[in-house]
C-alpha positions as CSV (number, residue, x, y, z in Angstrom):
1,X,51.1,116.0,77.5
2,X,50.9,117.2,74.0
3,X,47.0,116.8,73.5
4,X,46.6,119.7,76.0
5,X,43.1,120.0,75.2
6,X,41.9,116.3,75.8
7,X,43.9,116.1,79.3
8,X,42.1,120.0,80.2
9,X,38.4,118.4,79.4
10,X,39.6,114.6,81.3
11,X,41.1,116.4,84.4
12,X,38.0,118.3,84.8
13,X,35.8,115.1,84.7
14,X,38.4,113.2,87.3
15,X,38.0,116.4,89.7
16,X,34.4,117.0,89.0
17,X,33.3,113.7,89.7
18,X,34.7,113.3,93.4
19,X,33.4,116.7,93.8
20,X,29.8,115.9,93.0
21,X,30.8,112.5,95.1
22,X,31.5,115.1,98.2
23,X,28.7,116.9,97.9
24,X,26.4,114.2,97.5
25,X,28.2,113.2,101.1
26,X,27.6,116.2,102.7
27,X,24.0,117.7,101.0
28,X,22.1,114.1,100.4
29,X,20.4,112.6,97.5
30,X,16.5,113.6,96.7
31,X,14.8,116.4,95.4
32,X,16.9,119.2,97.3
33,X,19.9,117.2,98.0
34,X,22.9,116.2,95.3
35,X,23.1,114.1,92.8
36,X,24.0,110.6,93.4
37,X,26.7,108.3,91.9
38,X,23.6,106.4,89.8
39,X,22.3,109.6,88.6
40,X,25.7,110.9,87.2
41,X,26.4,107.2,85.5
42,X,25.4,106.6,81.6
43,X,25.7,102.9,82.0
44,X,22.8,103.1,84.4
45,X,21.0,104.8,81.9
46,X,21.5,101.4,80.1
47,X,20.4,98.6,82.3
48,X,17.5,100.4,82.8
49,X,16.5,100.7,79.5
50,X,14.0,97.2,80.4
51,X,12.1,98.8,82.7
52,X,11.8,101.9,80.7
53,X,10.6,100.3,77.5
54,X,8.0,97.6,79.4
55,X,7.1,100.2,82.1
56,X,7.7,104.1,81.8
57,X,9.8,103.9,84.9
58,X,13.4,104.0,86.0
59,X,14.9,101.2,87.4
60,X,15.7,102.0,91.5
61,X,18.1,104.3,91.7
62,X,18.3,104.8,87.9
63,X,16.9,109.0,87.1
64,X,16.2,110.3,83.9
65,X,19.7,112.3,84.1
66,X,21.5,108.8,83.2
67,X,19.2,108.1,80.5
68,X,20.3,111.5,79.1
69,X,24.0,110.9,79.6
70,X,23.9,107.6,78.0
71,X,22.0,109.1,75.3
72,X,25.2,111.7,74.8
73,X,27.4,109.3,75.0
74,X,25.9,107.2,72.0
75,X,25.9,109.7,69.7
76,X,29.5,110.9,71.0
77,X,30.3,107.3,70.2
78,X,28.4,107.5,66.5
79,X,30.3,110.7,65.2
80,X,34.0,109.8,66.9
81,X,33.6,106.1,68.5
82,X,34.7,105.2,72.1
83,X,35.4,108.9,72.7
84,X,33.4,108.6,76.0
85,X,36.4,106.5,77.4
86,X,39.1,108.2,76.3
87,X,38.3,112.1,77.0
88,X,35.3,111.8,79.8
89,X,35.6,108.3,82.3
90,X,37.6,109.6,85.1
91,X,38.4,106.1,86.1
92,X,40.3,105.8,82.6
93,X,42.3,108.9,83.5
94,X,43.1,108.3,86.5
95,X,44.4,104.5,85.4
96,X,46.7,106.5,82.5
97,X,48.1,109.0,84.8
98,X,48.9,106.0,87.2
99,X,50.6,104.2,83.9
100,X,53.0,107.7,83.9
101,X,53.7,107.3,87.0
102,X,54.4,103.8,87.2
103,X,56.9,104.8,83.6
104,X,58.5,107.8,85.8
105,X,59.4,105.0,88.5
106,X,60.8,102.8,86.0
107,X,58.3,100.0,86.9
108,X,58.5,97.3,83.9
109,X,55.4,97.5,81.8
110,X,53.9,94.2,81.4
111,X,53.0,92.7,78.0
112,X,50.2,90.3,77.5
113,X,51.0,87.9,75.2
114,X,49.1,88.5,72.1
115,X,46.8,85.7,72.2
116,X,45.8,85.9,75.8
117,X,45.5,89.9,75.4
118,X,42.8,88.9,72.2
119,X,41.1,86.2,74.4
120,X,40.9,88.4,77.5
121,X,39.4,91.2,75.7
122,X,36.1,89.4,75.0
123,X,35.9,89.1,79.1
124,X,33.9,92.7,79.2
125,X,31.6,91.4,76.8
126,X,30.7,88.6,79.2
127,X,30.9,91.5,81.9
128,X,28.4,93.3,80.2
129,X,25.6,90.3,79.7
130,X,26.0,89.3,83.5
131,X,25.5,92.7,84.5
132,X,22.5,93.2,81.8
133,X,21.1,90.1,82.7
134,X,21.1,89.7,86.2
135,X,19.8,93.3,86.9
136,X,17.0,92.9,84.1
137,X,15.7,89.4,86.2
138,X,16.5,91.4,89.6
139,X,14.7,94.5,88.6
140,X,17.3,96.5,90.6
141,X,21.0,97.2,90.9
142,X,22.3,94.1,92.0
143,X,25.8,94.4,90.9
144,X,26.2,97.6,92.1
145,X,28.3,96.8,95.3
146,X,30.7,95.3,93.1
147,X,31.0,98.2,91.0
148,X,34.2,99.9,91.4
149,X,33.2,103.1,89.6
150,X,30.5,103.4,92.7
151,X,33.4,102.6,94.8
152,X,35.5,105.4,93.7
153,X,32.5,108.0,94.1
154,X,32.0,106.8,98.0
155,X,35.5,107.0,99.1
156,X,34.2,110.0,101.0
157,X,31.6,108.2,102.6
158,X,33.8,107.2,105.3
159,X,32.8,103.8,106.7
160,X,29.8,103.2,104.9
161,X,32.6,102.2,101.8
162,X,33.2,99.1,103.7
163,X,29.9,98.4,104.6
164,X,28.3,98.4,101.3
165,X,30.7,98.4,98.3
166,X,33.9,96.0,100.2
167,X,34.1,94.2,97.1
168,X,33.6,97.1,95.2
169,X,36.5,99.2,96.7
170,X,38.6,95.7,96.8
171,X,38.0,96.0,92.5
172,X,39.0,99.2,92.6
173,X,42.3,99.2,94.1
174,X,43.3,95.9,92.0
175,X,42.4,98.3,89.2
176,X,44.4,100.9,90.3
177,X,47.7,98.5,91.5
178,X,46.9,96.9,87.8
179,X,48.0,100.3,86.1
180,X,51.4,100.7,87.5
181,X,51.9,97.7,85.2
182,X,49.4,97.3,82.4
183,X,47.5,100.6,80.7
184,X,44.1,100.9,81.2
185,X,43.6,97.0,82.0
186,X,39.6,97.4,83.3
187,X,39.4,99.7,80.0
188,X,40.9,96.8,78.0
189,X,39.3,93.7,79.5
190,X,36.6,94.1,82.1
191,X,34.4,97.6,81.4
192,X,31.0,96.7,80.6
193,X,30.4,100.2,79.6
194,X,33.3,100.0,77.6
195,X,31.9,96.9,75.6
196,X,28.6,98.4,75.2
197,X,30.3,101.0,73.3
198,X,32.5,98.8,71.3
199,X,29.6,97.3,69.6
200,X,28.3,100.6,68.2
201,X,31.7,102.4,67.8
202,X,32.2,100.2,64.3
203,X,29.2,102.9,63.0
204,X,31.3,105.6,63.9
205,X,31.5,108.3,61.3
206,X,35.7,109.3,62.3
207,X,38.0,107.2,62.4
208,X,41.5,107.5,62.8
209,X,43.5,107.0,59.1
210,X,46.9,106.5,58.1
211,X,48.5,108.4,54.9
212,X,51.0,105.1,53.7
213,X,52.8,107.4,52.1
214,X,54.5,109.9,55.0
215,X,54.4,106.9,57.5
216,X,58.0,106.5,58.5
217,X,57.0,102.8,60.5
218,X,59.0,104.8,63.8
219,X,56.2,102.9,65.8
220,X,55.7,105.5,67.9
221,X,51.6,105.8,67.3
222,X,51.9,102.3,68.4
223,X,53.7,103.2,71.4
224,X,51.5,105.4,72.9
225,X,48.5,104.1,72.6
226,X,47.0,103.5,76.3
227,X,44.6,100.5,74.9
228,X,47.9,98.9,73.6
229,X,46.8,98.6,69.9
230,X,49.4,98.0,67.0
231,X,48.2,101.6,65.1
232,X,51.1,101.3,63.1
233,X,50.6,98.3,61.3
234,X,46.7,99.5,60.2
235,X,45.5,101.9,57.6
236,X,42.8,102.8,59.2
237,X,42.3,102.2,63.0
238,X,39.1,100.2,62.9
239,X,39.4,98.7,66.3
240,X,36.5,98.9,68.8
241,X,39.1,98.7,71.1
242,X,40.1,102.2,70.0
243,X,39.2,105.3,72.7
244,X,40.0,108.0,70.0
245,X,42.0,109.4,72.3
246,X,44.6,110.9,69.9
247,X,47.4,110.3,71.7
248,X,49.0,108.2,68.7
249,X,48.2,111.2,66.3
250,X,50.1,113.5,68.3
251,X,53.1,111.1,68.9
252,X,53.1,111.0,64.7
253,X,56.4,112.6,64.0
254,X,55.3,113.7,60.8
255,X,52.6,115.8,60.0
256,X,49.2,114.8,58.7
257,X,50.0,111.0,58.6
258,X,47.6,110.5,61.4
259,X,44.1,112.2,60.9
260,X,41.0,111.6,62.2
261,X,39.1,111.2,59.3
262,X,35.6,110.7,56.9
263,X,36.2,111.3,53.0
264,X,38.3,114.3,52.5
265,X,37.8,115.5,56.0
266,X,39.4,115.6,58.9
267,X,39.3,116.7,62.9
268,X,42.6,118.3,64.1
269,X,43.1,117.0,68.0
270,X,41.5,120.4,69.0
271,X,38.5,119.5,67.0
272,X,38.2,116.3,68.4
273,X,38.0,118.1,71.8
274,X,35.2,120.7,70.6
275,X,33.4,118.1,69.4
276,X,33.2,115.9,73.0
277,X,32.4,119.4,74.7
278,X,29.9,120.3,71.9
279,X,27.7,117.2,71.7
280,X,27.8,117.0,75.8
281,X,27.0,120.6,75.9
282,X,24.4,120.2,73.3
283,X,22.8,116.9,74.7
284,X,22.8,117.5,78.8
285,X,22.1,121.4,78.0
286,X,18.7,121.1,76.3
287,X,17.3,118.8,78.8
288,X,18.2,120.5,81.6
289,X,16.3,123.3,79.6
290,X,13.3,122.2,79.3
291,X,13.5,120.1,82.9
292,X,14.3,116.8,81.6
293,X,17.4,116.5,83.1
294,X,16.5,115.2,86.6
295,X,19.5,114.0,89.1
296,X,16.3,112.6,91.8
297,X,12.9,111.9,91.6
298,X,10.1,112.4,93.9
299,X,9.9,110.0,96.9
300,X,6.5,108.6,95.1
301,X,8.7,107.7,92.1
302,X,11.3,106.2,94.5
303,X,9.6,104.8,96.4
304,X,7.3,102.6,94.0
305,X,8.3,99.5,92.5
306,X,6.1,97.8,89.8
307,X,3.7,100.0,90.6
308,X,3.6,99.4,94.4
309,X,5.2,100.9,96.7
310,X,7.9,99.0,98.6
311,X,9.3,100.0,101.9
312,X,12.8,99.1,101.0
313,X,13.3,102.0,99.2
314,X,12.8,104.1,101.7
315,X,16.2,106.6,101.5
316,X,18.5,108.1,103.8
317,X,17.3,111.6,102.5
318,X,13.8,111.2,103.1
319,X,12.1,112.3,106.2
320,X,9.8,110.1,108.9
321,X,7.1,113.0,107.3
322,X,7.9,112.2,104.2
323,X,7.9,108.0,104.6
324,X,4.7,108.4,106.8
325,X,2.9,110.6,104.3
326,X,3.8,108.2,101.5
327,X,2.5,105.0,103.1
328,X,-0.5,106.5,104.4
329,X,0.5,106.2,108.1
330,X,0.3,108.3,111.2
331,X,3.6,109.8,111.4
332,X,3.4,109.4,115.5
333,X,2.4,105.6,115.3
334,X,5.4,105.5,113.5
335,X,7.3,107.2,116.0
336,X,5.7,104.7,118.7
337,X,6.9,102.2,116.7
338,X,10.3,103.0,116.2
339,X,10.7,103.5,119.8
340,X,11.8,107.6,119.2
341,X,10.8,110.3,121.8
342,X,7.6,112.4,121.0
343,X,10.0,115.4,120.2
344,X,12.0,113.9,117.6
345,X,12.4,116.1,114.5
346,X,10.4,114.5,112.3
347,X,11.3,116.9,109.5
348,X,15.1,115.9,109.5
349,X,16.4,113.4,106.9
350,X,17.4,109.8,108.2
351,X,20.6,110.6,108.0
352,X,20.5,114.1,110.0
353,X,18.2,112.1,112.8
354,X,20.5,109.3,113.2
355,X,23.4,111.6,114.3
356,X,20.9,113.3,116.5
357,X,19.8,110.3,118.2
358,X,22.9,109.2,118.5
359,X,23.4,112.3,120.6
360,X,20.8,111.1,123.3
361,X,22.1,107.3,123.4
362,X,19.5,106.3,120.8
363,X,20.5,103.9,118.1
364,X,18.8,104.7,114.8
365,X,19.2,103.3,111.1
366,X,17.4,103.9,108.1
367,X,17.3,100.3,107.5
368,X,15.6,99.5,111.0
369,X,12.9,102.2,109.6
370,X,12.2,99.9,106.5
371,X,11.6,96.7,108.4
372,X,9.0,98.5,110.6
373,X,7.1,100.2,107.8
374,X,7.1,96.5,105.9
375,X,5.7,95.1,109.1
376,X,3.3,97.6,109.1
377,X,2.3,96.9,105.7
378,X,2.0,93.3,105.8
């Protein structure tokens, strides 16, 4: 691995996020639990943007911490293009070091023909309306069981992965399979967040150039690139298909003929790499500051909907305290109504309570707690 510095910062991201995923598994979501997998995505940061704009609220799930990461990753995307994808997603590194590994057991690469590989790249675009649209007229998440980002952040989550995000996980692993054969396939054809990018990278202010005159034509920028591009055979890489990766500029046998580039100036690789740290560090570091980087919001927030609250948000974090002191109801009529013993811990999180129930022969689920408090309501 010649671009030491890109694989340092993408190997952090691939352990970092399972280790956020762990600990959201073990502490809980909420005020003082862990972040979640929504509050650690940019992309929810942009199907939330409707709600936002017409309301001043996040979408369900959706925390100002996304907003800010998508708003990083835009202007990552401005100053280098899809740099988000190639040096951050840890589902793209983990898809390229499965394509290694898949090349160290001599598995045959396949290649797309170039006309179906063209036509199958627009699929992400379509990706990226059905997502946009159907969770702008649902006001909420809806695709997110089929997601298979969420999927990988819940493979801790022991048999709740099968329960909520099947089809998810079922994505996932056809992902995964896919890379032993084709580079970055979901990166290449299916990523709406990918697409979303695309469209903006073109106002990048980089972009990878090719000096004509030291270019020996050895193909080998071509070669290595993971989003299967023909580098080679272009001046300047223009492609929103490119990650900025730089793997094809450190492949260049011959110095300077790659450069990422604007006018007379140029990032080395090691440059490229400050600058994805920088703008990250700079972005996500001043809101957290000044307390704008929030990972939860307070079960009022969570809990309200279009401005009413709505009982089927009620989270696995919160307590019977908390739901009973947010819907304006006696905390032991709820326990009377939930059939639980007088001396249940009503200070526990749902999730706590149900393993302590559990305990005594009681069966307990957050989601039987919602149907009694809409009840309640109605």
């Amino acid at each position: 691995m010649k671009n030491k510095l890109k694989w340092i910062i993408s190997i952090f991201f691939l352990i970092f996020a399972p280790f956020a995923a762990v600990m959201h598994q073990i502490k809980g979501g909420g005020p003082d639990g862990s972040a979640s997998v929504d509050a650690l995505c940019p992309f929810g940061g942009l199907e939330t943007l409707p709600t936002l704009f017409k309301d001043g609220t996040y979408m369900n799930r959706v925390t100002p911490s996304a907003f800010i990461l998508l708003i990083a990753v835009v202007i990552l995307t401005f100053v280098l293009g899809r740099a988000f994808c190639g040096y951050i997603c840890p589902l793209g590194t983990i898809q390229s070091l499965i394509t290694k590994l898949g090349k160290r057991l001599n598995i045959k690469q396949i290649k797309i023909n170039k006309s179906v590989d063209k036509i199958l790249r627009y699929a992400k675009y379509v990706v990226l309306f059905v997502v946009l649209f159907t969770t702008y007229k649902a006001g909420e998440l809806v695709i997110r069981t089929y997601d298979p980002w969420a999927a990988f952040m819940h493979l801790s989550a022991g048999t709740e992965i099968f329960e909520e995000f099947l089809i998810g996980l079922i994505i996932l692993i056809a992902l995964l399979i896919s890379s032993l054969f084709i580079e970055r396939a979901w990166c290449r054809y299916f990523c709406p967040l990918g697409a979303a990018l695309a469209i903006t990278s073109p106002l990048r202010i980089f972009k990878i150039r090719k000096n004509t005159s030291t270019c020996v034509n050895c193909k080998a920028c071509t070669r290595s690139c993971p989003m299967g591009l023909d580098v080679h055979s272009e001046k300047s890489v223009s492609s929103t298909e490119c990650i900025s990766c730089g793997e094809c500029i450190t492949r260049c046998p011959v110095d300077k003929t790659l450069e990422m580039k604007k006018g007379n100036t140029s990032l080395s690789i090691n440059k490229m790499g400050i600058v994805v740290i920088t703008v990250l560090a700079l972005v996500v570091g001043s809101n957290a500051a000044i307390g704008n980087f929030q990972t939860s919001l307070s079960n009022k927030e969570t809990l309200t909907q279009n401005g009413i609250l709505n009982s089927d948000n009620i989270k696995g974090y919160m307590t019977l305290n908390d739901v009973a002191e947010e819907f304006n109801i006696d905390v032991k009529f709820l326990l009377e109504k939930c059939n639980l013993p007088e001396d249940t811990d009503v200070n526990k999180s749902m999730k706590e309570l149900k393993n302590d129930l559990a305990e005594k022969g009681i069966e307990f689920e957050t989601s039987n707690l919602r149907e009694i408090v809409k009840e309640l309501l109605e």
